[in-house]
BALOBA-1460 file (C-alpha; in Angstrom, 3 decimals):
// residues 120
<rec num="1" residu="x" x="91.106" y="108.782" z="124.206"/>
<rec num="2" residu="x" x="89.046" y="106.022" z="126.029"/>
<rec num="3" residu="x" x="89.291" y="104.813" z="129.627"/>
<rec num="4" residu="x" x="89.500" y="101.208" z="130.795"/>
<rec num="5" residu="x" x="88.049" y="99.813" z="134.083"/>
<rec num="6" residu="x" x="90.262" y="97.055" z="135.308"/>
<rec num="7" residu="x" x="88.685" y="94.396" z="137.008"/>
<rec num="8" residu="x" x="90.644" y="94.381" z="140.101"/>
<rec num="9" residu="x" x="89.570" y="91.266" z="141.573"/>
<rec num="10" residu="x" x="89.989" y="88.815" z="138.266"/>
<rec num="11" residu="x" x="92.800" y="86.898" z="139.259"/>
<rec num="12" residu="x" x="95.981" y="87.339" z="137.648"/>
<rec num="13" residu="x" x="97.521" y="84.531" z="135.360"/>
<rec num="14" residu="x" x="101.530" y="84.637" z="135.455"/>
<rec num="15" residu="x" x="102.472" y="82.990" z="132.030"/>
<rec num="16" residu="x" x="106.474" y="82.593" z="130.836"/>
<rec num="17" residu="x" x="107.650" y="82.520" z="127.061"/>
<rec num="18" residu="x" x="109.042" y="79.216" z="128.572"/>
<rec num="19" residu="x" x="105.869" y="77.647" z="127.812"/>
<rec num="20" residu="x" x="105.964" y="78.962" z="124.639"/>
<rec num="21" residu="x" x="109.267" y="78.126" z="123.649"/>
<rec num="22" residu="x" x="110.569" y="81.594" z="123.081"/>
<rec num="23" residu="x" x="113.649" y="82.831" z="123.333"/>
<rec num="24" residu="x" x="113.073" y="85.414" z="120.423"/>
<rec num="25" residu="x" x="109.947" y="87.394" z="120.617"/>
<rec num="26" residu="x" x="110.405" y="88.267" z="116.529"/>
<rec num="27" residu="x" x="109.132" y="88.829" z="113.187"/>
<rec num="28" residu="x" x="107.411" y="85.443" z="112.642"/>
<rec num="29" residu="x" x="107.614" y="84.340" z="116.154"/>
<rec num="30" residu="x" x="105.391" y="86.478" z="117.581"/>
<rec num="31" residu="x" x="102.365" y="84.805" z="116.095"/>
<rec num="32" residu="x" x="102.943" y="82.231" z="118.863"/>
<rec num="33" residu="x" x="102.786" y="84.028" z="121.724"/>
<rec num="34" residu="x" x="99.783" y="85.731" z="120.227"/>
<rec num="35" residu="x" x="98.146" y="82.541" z="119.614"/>
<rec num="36" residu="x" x="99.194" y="81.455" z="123.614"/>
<rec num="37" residu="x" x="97.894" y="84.394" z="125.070"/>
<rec num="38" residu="x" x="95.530" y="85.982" z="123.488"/>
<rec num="39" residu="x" x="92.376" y="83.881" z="124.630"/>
<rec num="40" residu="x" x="93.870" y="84.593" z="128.095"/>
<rec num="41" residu="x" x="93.880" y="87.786" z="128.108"/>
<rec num="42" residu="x" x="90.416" y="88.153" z="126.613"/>
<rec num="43" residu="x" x="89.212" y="86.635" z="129.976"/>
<rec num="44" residu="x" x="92.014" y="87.648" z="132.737"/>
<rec num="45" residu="x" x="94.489" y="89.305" z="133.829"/>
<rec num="46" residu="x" x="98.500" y="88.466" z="132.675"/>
<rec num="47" residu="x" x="101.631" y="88.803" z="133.979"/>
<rec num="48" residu="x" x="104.027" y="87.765" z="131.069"/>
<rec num="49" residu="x" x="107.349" y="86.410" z="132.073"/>
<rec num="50" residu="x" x="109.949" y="87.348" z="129.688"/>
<rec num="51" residu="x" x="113.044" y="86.273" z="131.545"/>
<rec num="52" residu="x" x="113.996" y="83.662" z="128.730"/>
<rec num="53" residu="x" x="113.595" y="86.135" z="125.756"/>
<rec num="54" residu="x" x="116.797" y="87.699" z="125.030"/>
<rec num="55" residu="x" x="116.291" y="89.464" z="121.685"/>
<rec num="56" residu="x" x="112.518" y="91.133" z="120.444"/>
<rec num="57" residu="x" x="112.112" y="93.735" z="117.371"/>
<rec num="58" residu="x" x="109.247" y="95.860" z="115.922"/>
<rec num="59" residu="x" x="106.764" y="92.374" z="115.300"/>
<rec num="60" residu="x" x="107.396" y="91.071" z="119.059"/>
<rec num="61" residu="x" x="107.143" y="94.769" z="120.297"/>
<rec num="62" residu="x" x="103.707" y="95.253" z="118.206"/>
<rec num="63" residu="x" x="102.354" y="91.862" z="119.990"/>
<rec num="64" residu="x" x="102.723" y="92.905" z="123.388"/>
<rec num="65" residu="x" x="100.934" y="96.168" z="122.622"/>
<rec num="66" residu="x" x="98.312" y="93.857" z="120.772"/>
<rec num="67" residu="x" x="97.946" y="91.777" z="123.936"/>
<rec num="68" residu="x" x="98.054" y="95.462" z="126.276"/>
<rec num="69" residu="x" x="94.839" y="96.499" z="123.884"/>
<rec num="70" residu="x" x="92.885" y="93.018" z="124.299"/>
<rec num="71" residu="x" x="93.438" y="92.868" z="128.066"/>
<rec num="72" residu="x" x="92.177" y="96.781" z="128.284"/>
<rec num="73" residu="x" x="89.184" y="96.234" z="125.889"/>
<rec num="74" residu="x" x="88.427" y="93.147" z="127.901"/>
<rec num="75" residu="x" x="88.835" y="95.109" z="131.358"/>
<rec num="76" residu="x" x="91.625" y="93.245" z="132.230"/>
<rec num="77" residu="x" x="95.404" y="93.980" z="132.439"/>
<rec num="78" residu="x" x="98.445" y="92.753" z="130.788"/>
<rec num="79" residu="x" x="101.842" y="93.496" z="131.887"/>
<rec num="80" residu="x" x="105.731" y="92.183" z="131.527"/>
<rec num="81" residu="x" x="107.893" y="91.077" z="134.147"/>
<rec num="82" residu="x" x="111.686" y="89.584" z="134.497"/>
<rec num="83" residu="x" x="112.618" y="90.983" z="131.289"/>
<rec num="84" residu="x" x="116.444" y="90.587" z="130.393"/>
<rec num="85" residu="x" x="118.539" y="93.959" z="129.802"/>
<rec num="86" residu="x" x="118.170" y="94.032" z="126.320"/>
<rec num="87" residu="x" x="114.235" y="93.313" z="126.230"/>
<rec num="88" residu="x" x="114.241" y="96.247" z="128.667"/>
<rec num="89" residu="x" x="116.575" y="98.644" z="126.939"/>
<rec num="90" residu="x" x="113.906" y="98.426" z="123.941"/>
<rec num="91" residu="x" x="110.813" y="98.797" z="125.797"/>
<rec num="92" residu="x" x="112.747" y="101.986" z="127.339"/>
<rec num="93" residu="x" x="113.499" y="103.166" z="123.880"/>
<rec num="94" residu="x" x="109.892" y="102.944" z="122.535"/>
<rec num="95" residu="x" x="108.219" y="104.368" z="125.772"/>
<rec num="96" residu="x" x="106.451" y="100.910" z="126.867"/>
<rec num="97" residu="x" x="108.544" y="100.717" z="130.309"/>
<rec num="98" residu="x" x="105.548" y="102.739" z="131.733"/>
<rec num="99" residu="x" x="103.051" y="100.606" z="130.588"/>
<rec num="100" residu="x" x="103.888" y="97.030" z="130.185"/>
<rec num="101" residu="x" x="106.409" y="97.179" z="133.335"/>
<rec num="102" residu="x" x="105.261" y="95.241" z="137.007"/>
<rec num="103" residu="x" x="105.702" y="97.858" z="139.488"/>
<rec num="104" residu="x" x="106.888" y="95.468" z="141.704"/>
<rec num="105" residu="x" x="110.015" y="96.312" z="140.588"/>
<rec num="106" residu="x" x="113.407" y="96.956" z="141.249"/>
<rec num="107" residu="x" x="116.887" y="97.720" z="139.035"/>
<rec num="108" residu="x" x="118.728" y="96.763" z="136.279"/>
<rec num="109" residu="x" x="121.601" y="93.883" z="137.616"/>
<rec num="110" residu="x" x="125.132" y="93.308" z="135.994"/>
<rec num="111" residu="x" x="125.113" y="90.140" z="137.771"/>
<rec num="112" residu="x" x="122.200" y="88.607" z="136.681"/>
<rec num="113" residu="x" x="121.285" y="90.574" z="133.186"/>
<rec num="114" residu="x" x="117.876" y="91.338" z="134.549"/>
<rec num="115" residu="x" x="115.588" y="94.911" z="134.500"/>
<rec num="116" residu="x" x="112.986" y="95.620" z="137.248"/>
<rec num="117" residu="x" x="111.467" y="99.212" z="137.973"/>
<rec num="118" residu="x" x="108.857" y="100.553" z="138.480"/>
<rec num="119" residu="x" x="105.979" y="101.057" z="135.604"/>
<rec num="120" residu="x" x="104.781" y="104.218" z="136.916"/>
């Protein structure tokens, strides 16, 4: 097991699947937010906005842990933030809440269909 230094003062890029169009972060559409967001992450930090995906599977799962690896062999930091119920339920399930997770968090929301906690 390695460890990553983070560069702490890098600024932070906050980037939305708006930008990308996605509403579905799955097999065959995860090639586009790879393409998006790679580069960045290469050279800075991300925050990923995910409030407009509603659905993601194995292919969209295995792209945010591809973008996690890039940021951390870069000695930057990628994480998720804003992600719907659903999205969050799945990252819960597969044990990524920990790591791709803001900690500037709060709850999951009836009201607005929305999952915040903390990562750690």
């Amino acid at each position: 097991m390695s460890t990553a230094t983070y560069n702490s003062t890098a600024p932070v890029i906050i980037g939305t699947c708006q930008e990308s169009d996605l509403t579905e972060l799955v097999r065959g559409q995860e090639r586009m937010l790879l393409e998006h967001y790679y580069p960045l992450v290469s050279r800075q930090s991300l925050v990923l906005d995910l409030g407009q995906v509603e659905r993601i599977d194995a292919a969209g799962i295995a792209a945010l842990v591809a973008l996690y690896r890039a940021a951390g062999e870069a000695g930057n930091r990628f994480m998720v933030s804003n992600v719907t119920s659903r999205v969050a339920e799945v990252l819960i399930l597969v044990g990524l809440d920990r790591i791709l997770l803001t900690r500037n968090a709060g709850h999951v929301s009836r009201s607005d269909q929305r999952f915040e906690r903390p990562a750690a």
